[in-house]
N, C-alpha and C positions, 0 to 999 in steps of 0.2 A: 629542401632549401631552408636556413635558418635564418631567426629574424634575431633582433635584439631591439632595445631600447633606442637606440637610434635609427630606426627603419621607418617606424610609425610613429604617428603624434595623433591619428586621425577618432579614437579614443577618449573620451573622459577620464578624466583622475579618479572619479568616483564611478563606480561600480554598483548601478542598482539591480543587476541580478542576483546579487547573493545575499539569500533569502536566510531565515531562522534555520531552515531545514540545509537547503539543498541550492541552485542557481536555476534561475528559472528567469525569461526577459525575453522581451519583444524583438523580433530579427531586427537588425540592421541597426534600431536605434539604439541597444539594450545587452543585444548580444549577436555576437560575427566571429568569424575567424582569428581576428585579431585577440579578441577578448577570450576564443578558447583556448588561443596559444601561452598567452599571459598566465589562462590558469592552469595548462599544465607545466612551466617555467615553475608559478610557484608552488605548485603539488611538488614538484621536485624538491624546490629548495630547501620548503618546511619540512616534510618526514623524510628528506634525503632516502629515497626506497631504493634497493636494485633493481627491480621487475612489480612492474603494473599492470592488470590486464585493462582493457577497451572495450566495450559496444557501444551499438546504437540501436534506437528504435526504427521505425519505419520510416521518420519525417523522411521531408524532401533534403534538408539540409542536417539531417545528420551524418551524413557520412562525412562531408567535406565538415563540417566543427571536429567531428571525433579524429580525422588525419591530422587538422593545425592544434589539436591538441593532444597527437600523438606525437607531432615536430616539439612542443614544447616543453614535453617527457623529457622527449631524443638529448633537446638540446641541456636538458638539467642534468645528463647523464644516466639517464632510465631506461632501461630496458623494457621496451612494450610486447605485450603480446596482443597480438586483436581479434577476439572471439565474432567479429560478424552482426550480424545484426541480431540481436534477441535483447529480449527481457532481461528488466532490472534484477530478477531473482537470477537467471544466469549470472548475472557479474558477481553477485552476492558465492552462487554456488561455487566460480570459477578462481575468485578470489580465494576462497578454503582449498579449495580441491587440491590446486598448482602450489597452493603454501605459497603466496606470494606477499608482495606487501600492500599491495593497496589494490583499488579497484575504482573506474568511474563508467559510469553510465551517461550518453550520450542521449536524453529524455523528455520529453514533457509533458510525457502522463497523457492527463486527460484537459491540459490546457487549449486554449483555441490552437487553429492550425498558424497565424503565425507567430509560434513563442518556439521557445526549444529549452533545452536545461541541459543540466547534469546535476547526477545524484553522486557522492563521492563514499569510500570506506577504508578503512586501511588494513594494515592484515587482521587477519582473524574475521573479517568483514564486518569490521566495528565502526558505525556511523561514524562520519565527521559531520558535524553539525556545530550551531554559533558558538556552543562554548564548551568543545572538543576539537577545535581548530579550523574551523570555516574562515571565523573572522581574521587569522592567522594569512592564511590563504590568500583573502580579500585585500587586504594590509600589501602584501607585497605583490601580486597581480595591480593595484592601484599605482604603488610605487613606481612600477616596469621600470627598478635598478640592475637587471640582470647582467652576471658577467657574461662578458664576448665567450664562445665556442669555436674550439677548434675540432674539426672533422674526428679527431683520433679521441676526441672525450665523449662523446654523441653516442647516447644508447643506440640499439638495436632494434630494431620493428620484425615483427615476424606474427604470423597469421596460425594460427589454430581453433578448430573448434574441440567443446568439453561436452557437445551434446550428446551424444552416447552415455557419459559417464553421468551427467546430469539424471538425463530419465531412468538408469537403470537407482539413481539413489532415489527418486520421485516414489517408484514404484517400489520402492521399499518398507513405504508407508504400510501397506496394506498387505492381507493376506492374498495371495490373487486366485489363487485356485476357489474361492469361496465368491468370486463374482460371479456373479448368474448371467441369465440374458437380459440387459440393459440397453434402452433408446436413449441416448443421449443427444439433446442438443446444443449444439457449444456453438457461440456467438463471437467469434475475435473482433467485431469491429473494425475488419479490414486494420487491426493493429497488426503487434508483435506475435502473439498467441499461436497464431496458423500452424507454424512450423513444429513445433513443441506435441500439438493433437495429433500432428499427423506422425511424429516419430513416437507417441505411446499408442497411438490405433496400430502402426506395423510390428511395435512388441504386441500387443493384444494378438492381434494375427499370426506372427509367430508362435506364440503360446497358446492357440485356437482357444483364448478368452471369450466368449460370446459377446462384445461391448458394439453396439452400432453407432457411429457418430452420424449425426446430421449437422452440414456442417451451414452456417448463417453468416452472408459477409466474409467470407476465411479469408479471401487471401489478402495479405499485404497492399495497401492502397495509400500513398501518403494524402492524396488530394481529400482521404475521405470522404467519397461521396456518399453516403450512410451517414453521414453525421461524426463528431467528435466525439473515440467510443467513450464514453463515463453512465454505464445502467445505473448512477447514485442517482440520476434525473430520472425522473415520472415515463417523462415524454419519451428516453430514449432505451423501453424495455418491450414495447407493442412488438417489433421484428421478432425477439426472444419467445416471449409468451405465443404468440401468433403459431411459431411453426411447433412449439412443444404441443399444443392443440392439435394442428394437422396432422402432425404424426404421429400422435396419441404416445408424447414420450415418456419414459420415466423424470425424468429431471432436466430442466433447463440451466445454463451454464452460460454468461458473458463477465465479459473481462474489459479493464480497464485500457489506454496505448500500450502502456509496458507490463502488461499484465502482473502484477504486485498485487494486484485485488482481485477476487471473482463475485458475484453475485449468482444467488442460485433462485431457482424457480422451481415451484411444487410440478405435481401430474396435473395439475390443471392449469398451468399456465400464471399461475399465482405467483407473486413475486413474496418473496421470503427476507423478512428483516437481517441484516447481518449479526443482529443484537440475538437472537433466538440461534443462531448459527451456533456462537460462540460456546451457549448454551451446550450445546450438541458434539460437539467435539470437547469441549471440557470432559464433559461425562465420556464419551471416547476413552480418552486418555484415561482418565483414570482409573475404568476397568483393566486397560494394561497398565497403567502405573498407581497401583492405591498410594496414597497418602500425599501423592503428588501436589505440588504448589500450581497452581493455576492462577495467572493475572491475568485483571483484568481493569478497562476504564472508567473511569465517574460518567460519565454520562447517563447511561442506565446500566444498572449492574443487579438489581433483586434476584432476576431468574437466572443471571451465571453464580452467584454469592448461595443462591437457594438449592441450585442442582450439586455444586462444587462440595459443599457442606454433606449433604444428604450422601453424594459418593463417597465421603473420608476424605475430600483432598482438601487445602490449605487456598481459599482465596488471598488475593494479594493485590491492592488498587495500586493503579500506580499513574500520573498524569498523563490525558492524553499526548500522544503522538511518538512516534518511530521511535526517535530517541531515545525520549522516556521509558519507553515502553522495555526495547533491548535493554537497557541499562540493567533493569530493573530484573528483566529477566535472567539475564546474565550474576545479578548479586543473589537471587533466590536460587537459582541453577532450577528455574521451574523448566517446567516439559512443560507448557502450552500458553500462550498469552490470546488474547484474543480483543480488536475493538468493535463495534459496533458499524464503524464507518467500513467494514470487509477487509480490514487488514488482520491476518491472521499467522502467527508466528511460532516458530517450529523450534526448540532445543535442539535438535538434531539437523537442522538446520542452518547451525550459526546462529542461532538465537534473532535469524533474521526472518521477515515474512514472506510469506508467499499465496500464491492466487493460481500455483498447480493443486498445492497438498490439499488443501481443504476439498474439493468436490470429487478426491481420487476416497477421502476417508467418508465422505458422505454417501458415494456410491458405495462403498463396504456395508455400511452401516445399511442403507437400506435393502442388502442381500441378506446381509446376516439377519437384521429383525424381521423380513414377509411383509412389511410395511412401509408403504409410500409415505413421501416429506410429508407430505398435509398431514399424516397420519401422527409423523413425530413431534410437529412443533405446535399440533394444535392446541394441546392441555398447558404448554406453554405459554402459547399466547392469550389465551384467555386465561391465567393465572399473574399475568403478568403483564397487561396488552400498555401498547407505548405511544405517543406522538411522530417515533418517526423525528429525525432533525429537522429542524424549519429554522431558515434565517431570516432576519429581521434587518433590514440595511438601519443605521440611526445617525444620529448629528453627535451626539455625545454619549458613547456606548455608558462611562463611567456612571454619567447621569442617573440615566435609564436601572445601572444597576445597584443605583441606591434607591432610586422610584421601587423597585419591586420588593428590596428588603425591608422597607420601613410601609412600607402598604400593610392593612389592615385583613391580614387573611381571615382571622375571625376566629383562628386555633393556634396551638401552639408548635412549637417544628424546633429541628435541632439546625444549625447550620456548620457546615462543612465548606473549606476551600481550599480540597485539594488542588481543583483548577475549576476558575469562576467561582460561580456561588452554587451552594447543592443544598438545596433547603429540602428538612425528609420531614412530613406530616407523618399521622398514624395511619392513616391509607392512604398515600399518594407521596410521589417526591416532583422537585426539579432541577435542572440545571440549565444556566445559564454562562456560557464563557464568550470573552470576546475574541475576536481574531486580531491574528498577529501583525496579518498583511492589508487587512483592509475594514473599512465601519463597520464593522456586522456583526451582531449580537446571535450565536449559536442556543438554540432552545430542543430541549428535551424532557418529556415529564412522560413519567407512569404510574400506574395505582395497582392496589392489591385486587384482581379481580372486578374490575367496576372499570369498563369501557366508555359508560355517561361518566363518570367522574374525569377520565381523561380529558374529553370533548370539552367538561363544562369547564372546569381549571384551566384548559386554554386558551377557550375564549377570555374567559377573564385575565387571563397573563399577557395574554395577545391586545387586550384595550389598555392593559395597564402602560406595557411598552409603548402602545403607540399612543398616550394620553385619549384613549375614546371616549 
């Protein structure tokens, strides 16, 4: 059935789910069916595509947003295809594969349980974001000027999966005959992820790969009873590490809802910064690609700028987040970008991220060296050792970040602001940026080998901010 501008009024004019990035908003008050259909009317109208693919993630109400915003393709003249329910990097990979022209994902991450979103791309699986056509989008979804539809102009909907074709390009990262016998434990969080393990464990078994999954939480749950999957929280890694222990695994593995991100865990149950990751796959890469460009983010950057350099390849900062980051990657034609925050981005990829690729090359990586994670990142982190992100809620982030630069460190420091402020002493730096979406002052510091310097430096940054 098709709606139009005169069907509903039940709507705001103004539109607060669509965010810097992507739409993201609270059910009912923020974001409904009406509001998905609006935005695919205007995904229509602005890039006029022929063919768009669809998912969704696991929520309870994704399915029914991703259908009234497959009507609102139909009704712009779009031709849909609907991949089902998977992962953001699905739409990212199905978008390339099909050569189509755009791509949305039906998502909310790792938001509470009642929000939901959509992430959007167009062809090539190129972000749309605020200022590559979001606000574009927003403008006319606000407007709901759409023209009336007749039956005979009304894209097509039709249902296919790309997951075969997916996993066989996943697994192409790697060498596979060179995997050994590996315990893995992989955590989906009752997200998206489930599916995806379970069709590269049946290529493993097909290919008599020795790889054992344990699996934590797998299957698909919208209610999440386990928790809101996000392992970037403390509190929500104890399930992960817990069974790598009991099972005395090689490497622990969980993932975000739409799995976009993985977080990895040593042979001891140890949780491993994404920041020392990036590290680890840079150098990856650039043994199969010398001279390579590798980017990466200001937040902490010494020990990927430190390794990158030492291998022959070309660092390249670039501001955080998605966007930026593609962009950037996309203008260097680098082979690897990498943030701290576990988003980790593939050239070969579409220059987009993923939260398969990195723990398929990290398990390479620890066949190929004899050497467990603890073993790989430990000279890292004690040459490099970090704070780890810590937010700071504040009344007046701006304030606050004039309180830290005119404060009296006692040394001299160079300042940078690519994004926030990046103040580098002679052994130690920090960063400081605020958020986009809400009060909160983002902090990051590390030092040259000096773990008390970390500790003491942030205490003292942490009184400054909060006037102690």
């Amino acid at each position: 059935m098709t709606q139009n501008a005169d069907q509903s009024n039940s709507v705001s004019s103004v539109l607060s789910c669509f965010k810097a990035y992507d739409i993201r908003g609270q059910l009912g008050t923020e974001l409904n069916e009406e509001v998905a259909y609006r935005v695919g009317r205007a995904f229509g109208d602005f890039l006029r595509p022929k063919t768009v693919v669809v998912g969704g993630d696991v929520r309870e109400t994704s399915a029914a947003l991703k259908l009234a915003l497959a009507n609102g393709l139909q009704d712009a003249g779009v031709d849909v295809i609907d991949i089902g329910m998977v992962g953001t990097e699905e739409i990212y990979f199905a978008t390339s594969y099909l050569e189509v022209d755009g791509g949305i994902e039906v998502t909310a991450s790792h938001n509470p349980i009642d929000y939901n979103g959509m992430k959007l791309v167009r062809e090539g699986s190129r972000p749309i974001s605020g200022d590559t056509g979001l606000r574009d989008i927003q403008r006319l979804a606000e407007e709901n000027n759409f023209s009336p539809v007749s039956e005979a102009d009304r894209g097509s909907y039709t249902q296919q999966s790309t997951l075969d074709a997916y996993i066989e390009h996943l697994l192409g990262y790697v060498d596979l005959p060179s995997l050994k016998p590996l315990k893995l434990v992989v955590n989906s969080g009752n997200g998206a992820a489930g599916h995806v393990i379970d069709a590269i464990e049946a290529s493993f078994n097909e290919r008599k790969i020795p790889v054992e999954f344990i699996k934590v939480h797998h299957l698909p749950d919208p209610t999440f009873p386990n928790g809101i999957p996000n392992p970037l929280l403390p509190e929500n890694r104890a399930d992960t590490a817990d069974a790598v222990i009991a099972h005395k695994a090689d490497m622990g593995i969980a993932w975000d809802g739409d799995f976009d991100r993985c977080f990895l865990f040593d042979e001891n149950g140890e949780f491993v910064e994404g920041y020392y990751i990036v590290g680890l796959l840079a150098q990856a890469f650039l043994k199969k690609n010398p001279g390579a460009k590798i980017i990466y983010d200001p937040r902490v950057y010494w020990n990927t700028v430190d390794i990158v350099e030492a291998n022959g390849g070309i660092p390249i900062m670039s501001k955080t987040g998605h966007a930026f980051i593609k962009e950037r990657m996309r203008k260097e034609d680098a082979v690897y970008g990498g943030e701290m925050s576990a988003h980790h981005y593939f050239r070969d990829f579409a220059y987009c991220d993923s939260g398969m690729i990195p723990w398929l090359l990290v398990a390479e990586l620890i066949c190929l060296s004899g050497e467990p994670l603890s073993a790989m990142v430990k000279d890292r982190i004690a040459k490099y050792p970090s704070s780890g992100e810590v937010n700071f809620t504040v009344d007046d982030a701006k304030a606050v970040l004039q309180r830290i630069e005119s404060y009296d460190w006692g040394e001299s420091f160079e300042m940078h602001r690519v994004d926030g402020i990046d103040m580098v002493f002679k052994n130690w730096r920090l960063n400081v940026r605020s958020s986009n979406t809400e009060p909160v002052l983002r902090v990051n510091l590390e030092s040259r080998a000096d773990e008390a310097l970390v500790a003491s430096k942030f205490a003292e940054l942490k009184a400054i901010i909060l006037q102690q």
